[in-house]
Wavefront OBJ file of the C-alpha trace (Angstrom):
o trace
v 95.400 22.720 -49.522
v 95.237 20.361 -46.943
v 94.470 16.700 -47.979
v 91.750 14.245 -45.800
v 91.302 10.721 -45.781
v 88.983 8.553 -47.799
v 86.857 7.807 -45.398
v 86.469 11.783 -44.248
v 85.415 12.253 -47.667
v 82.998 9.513 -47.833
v 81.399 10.856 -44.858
v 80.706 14.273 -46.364
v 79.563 12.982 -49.348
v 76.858 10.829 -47.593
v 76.443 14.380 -45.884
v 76.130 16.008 -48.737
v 73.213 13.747 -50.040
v 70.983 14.073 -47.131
v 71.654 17.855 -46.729
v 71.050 18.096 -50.641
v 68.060 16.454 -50.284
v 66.514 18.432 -47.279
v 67.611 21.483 -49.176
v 65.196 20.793 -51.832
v 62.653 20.117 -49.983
v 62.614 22.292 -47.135
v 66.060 24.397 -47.120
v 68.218 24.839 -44.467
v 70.626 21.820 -46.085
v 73.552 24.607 -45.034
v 72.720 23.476 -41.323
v 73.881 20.115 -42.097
v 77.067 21.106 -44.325
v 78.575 24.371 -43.047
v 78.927 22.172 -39.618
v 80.367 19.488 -41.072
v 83.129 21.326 -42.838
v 83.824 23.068 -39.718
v 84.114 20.095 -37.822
v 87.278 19.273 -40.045
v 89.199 22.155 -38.450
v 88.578 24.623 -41.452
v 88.606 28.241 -40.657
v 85.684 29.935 -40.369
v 85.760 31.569 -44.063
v 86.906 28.969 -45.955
v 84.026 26.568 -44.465
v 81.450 29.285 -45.412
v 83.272 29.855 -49.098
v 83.832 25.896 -49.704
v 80.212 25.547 -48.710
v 78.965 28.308 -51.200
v 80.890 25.889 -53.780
v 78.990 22.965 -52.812
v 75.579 24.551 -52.563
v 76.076 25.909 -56.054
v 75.249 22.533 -57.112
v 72.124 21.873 -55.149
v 70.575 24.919 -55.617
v 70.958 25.143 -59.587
v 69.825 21.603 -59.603
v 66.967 22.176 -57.399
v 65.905 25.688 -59.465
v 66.220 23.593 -62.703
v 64.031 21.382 -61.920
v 61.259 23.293 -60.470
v 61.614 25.672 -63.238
v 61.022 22.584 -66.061
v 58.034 21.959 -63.757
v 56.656 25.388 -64.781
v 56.934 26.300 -60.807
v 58.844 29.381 -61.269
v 58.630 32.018 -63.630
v 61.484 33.907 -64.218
v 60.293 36.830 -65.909
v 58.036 37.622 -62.452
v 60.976 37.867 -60.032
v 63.353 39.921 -61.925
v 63.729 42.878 -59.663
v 64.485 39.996 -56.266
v 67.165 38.454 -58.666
v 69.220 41.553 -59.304
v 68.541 43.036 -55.204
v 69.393 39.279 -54.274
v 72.824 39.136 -56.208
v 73.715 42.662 -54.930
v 73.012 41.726 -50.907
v 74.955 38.235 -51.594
v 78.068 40.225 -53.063
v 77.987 42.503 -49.821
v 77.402 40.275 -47.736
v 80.435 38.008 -48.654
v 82.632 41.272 -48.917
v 81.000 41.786 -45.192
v 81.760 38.500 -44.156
v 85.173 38.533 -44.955
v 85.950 42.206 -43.043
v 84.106 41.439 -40.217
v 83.871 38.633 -37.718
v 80.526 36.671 -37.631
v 80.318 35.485 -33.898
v 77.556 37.680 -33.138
v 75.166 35.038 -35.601
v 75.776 32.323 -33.465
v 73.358 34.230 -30.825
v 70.783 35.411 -33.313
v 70.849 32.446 -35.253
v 68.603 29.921 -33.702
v 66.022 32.540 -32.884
v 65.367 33.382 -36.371
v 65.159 29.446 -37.175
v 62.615 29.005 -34.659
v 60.527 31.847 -35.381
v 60.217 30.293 -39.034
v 59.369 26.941 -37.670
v 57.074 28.425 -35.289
v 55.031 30.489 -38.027
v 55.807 27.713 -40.347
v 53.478 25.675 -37.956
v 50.824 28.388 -37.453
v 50.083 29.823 -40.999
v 47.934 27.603 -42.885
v 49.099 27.159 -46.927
v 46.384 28.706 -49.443
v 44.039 26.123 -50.356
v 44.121 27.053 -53.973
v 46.915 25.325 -56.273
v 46.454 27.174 -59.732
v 50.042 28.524 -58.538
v 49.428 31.683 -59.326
v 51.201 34.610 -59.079
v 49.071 38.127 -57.708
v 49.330 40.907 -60.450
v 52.821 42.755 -60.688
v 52.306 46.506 -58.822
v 54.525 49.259 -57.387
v 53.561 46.966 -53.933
v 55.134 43.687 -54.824
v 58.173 45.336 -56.418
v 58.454 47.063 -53.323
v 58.590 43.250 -51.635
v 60.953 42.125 -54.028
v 63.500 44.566 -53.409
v 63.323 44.358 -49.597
v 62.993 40.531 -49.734
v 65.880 39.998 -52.368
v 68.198 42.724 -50.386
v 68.232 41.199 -46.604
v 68.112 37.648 -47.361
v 71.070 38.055 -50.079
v 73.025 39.585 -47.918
v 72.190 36.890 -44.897
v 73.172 34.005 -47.604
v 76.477 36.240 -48.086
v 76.944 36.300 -44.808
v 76.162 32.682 -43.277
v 73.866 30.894 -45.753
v 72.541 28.023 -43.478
v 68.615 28.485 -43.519
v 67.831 30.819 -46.716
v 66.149 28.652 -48.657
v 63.910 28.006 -45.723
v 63.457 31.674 -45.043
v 62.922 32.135 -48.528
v 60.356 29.662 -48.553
v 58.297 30.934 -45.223
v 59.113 34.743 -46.563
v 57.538 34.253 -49.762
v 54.042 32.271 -48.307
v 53.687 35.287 -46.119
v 54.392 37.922 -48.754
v 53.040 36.723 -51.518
v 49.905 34.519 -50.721
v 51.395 31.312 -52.637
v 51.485 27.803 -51.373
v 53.894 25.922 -49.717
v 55.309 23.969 -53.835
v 55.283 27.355 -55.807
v 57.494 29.385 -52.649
v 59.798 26.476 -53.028
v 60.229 27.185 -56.393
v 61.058 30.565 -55.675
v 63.228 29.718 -52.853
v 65.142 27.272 -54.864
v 65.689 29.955 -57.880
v 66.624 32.603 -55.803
v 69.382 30.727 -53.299
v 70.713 29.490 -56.424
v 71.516 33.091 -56.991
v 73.272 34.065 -53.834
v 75.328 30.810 -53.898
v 76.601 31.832 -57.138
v 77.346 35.290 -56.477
v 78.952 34.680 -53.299
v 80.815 31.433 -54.558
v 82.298 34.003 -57.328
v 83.244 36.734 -54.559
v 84.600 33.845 -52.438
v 86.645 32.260 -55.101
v 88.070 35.737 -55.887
v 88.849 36.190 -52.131
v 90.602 32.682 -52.373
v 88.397 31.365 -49.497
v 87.647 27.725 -51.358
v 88.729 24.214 -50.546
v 87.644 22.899 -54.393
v 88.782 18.988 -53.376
v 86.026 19.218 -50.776
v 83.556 21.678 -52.327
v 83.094 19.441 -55.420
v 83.397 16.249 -53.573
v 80.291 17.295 -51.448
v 79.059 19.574 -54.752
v 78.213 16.373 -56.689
v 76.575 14.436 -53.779
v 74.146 17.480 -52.734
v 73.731 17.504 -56.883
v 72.316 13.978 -56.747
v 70.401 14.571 -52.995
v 68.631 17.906 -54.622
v 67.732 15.706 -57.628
v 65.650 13.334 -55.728
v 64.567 15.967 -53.136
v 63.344 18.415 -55.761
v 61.507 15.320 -57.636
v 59.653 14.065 -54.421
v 58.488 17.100 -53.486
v 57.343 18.459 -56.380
v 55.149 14.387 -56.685
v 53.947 14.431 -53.279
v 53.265 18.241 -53.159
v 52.270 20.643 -49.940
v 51.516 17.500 -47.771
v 55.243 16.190 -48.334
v 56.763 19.298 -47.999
v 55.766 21.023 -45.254
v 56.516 18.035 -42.629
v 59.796 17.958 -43.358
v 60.092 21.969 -43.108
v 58.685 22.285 -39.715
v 60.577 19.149 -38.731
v 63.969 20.656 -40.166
v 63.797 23.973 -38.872
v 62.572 22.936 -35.667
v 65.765 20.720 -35.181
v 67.915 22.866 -36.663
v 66.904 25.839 -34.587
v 67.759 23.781 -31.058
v 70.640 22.135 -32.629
v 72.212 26.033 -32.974
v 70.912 27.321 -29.725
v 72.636 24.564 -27.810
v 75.442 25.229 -30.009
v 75.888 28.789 -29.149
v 74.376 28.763 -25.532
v 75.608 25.854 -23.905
v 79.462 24.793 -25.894
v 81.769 26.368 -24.048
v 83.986 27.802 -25.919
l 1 2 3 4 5 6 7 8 9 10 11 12 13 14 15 16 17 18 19 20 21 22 23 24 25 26 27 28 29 30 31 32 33 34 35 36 37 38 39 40 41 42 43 44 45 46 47 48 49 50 51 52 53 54 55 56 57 58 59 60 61 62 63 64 65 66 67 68 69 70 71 72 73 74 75 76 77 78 79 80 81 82 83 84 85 86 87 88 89 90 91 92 93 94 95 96 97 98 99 100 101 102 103 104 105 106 107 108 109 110 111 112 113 114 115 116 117 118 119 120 121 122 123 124 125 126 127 128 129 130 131 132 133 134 135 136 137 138 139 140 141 142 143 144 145 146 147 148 149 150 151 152 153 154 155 156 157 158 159 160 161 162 163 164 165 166 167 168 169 170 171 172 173 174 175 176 177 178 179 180 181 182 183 184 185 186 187 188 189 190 191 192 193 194 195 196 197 198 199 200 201 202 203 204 205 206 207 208 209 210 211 212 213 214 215 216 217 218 219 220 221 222 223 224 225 226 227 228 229 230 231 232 233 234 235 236 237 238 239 240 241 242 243 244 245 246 247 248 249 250 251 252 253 254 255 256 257 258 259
């Protein structure tokens, strides 16, 4: 395990806290991190698997806390928890057979299409936050929704919780806070399940994954607190704002770096 200077560390820690924070908010705090570590000359699947480590700690702080808020109810997303664990596990098995250059490409598109529908579809005016009535239609939802974006977060991660998020207002009819919720619960659950596959695969630099684990803890605190106070008009902002960047960050990034 390679070993990094002080003031590396301290620089993905402050990272860490700003990409933790944006995470609970928005999502898409991966776009900040999984950069970062590669920047440090890590290969390819140890950057994604010490992320995964990292992210563990912002998600289940982020989930917790939305959950205490009574913003997510377990007991309604059961079958997109169990299709979400099994697309993380492939993916991550995926991941680590097959090269992922061919993201780089499709990447930024996908970003931008969120931000751009982001921008255009208009959150439900009513905040009861609540769920529509369980039927054979919205099981049928969960399993395709829990399937492809488990896998993706096997696969790359960067951006689920924001897909999540836009996935779930368009799916489900709920408002910008209560598809955070769900966002927040459910990447929680493909960052564990992949950091247990990637830990098993031995892909993990633990030094740096709980160096910038506790920082995104403390940044998904105070993200997850300010957004559930300042609601909808706090949130969505910063989503279209994050995306946007993120999306021509990427596309410069895979269009115009030589390689």
């Amino acid at each position: 395990m390679e070993m990094f200077e002080p003031t590396v560390l301290l620089v993905l820690a402050l990272v860490a806290f700003v990409a933790g924070f944006i995470d609970a908010v928005a999502g898409g705090g991966g776009m900040l991190t999984v950069p970062a570590l590669l920047s440090l000359g890590l290969p390819p699947h140890i950057a994604l698997g010490t992320n995964k480590l990292a992210a563990t700690f912002a998600s289940s702080t982020a989930a917790y806390t939305y959950y205490k808020k009574r913003l997510f109810k377990p007991q309604y997303w059961g079958r997109a928890f169990i299709t979400t664990l099994i697309g993380a596990m492939l993916g991550t098995l995926f991941v680590d057979w097959i090269s992922t250059q061919w993201l780089e490409k499709a990447l930024p598109l996908i970003i931008l299409a969120a931000a751009i529908y982001s921008i255009w579809h208009k959150t439900p005016k009513n905040s009861s936050n609540e769920m529509p009535p369980p039927c054979q239609k919205i099981h049928k939802k969960q399993y395709l929704q829990g399937s492809i974006l488990g896998f993706y977060d096997g696969v790359a991660g960067p951006g689920t919780g924001a897909f999540w998020t836009v996935s779930t207002m368009a799916l489900y009819r709920l408002n910008i806070l209560m598809a955070s919720g769900v966002a927040k619960a459910m990447n929680f659950t493909s960052n564990f399940t992949s950091l247990i596959t990637f830990a098993i695969l031995g892909h993990i630099d633990w030094v740096l994954g709980l160096t910038m684990g506790v920082c995104l803890m403390a940044g998904a605190y105070v993200g997850a607190h300010s957004a559930i106070r300042f609601g909808a008009g706090f949130i969505r902002p910063i989503f279209v704002t994050v995306v946007s960047i993120l999306a021509v960050k990427l596309a410069y990034d895979a269009w115009f770096v030589t390689i």
